[in-house]
C-alpha positions in Angstrom: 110.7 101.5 111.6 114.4 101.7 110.7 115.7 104.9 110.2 117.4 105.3 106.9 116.2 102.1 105.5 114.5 102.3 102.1 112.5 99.2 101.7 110.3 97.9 98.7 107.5 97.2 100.9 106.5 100.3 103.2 103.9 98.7 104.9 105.8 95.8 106.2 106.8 97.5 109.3 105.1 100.8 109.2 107.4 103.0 109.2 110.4 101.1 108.5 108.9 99.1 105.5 110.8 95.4 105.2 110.6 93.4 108.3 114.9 93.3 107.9 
């Protein structure tokens, strides 16, 4: 669910994607 982070793994989180 970080804003502006563009992860490899969008379901990590949600909406943020990596757990980082």
């Amino acid at each position: 669910a970080d804003a502006g982070y563009t992860p490899a793994a969008p379901a990590a989180t949600g909406a943020g994607g990596d757990a980082t």
